[in-house]
C-alpha positions as CSV (number, residue, x, y, z in Angstrom):
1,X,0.0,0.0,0.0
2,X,1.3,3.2,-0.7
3,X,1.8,5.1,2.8
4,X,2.0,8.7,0.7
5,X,-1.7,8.1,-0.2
6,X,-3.3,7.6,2.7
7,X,-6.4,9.3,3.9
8,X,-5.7,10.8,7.4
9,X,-2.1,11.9,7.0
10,X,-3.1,14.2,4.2
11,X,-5.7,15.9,5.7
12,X,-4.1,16.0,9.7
13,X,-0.9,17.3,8.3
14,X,-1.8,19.9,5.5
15,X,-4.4,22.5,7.0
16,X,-5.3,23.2,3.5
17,X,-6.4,20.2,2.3
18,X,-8.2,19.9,5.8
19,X,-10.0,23.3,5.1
20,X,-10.7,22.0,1.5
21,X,-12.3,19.0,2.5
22,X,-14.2,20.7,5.3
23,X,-15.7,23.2,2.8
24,X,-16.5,20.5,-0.1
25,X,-18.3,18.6,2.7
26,X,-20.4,21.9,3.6
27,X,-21.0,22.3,0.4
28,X,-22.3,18.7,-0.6
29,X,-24.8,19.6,2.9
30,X,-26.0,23.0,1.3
31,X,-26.9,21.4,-1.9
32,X,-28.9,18.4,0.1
33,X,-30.6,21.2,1.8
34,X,-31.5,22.7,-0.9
35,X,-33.0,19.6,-2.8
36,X,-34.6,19.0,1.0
37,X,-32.4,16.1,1.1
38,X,-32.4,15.9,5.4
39,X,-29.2,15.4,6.9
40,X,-28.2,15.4,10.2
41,X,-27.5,19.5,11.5
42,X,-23.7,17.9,12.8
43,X,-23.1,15.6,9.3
44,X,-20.2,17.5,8.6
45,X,-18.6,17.5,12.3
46,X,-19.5,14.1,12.5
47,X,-17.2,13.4,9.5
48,X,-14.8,15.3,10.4
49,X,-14.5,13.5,13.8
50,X,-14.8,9.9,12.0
51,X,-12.0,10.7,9.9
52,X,-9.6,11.9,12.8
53,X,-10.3,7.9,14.0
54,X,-9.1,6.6,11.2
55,X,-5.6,5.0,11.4
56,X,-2.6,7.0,10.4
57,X,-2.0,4.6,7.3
58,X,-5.9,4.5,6.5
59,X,-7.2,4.4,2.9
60,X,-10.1,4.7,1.1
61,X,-12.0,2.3,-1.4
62,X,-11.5,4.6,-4.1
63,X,-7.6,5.4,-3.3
64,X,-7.2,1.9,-3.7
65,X,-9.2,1.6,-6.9
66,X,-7.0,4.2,-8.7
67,X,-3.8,2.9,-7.0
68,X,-4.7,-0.7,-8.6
69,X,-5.4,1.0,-11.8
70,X,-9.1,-0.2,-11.3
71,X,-12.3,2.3,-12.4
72,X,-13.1,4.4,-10.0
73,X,-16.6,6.2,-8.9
74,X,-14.8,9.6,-8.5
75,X,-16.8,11.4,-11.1
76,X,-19.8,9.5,-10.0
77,X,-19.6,10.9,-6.3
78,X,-18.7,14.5,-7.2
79,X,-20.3,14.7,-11.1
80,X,-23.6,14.0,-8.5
81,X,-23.3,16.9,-6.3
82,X,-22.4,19.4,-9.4
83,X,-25.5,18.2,-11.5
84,X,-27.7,18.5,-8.3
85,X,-26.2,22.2,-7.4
């Protein structure tokens, strides 16, 4: 596995891409709300906190998908949100 790609270093060590999560997250909750889609008030916060429990060398599905050279549903998850907005 490839220790470089893993899920929780890259967003615990570079604020950024922590910040750029966050606000992709907030975003995916306003356009739910907008399509009355409920979600829980603390979805995002709740994420958030489930992804500091992950281990250091955690990965996702998807990482390992790409990494294996395997299709991934990348555009599917995010080509959703955009056609919804």
């Amino acid at each position: 596995m490839h220790s470089s790609l893993n899920t929780k270093s890259r967003t615990a060590v570079l604020p950024e891409t922590r910040r750029l999560l966050e606000r992709c997250m907030q975003e995916v909750d306003a356009v739910a709300e907008a399509r009355r889609v409920a979600l829980a008030p603390s979805v995002v916060a709740d994420t958030m906190a489930f992804l500091d429990s992950l281990a250091e060398n955690a990965t996702t599905s998807l990482q390992r998908d790409i990494i294996d050279g395997k299709p991934s549903e990348l555009e599917a998850w995010n080509g959703a949100v955009v056609r919804l907005a």
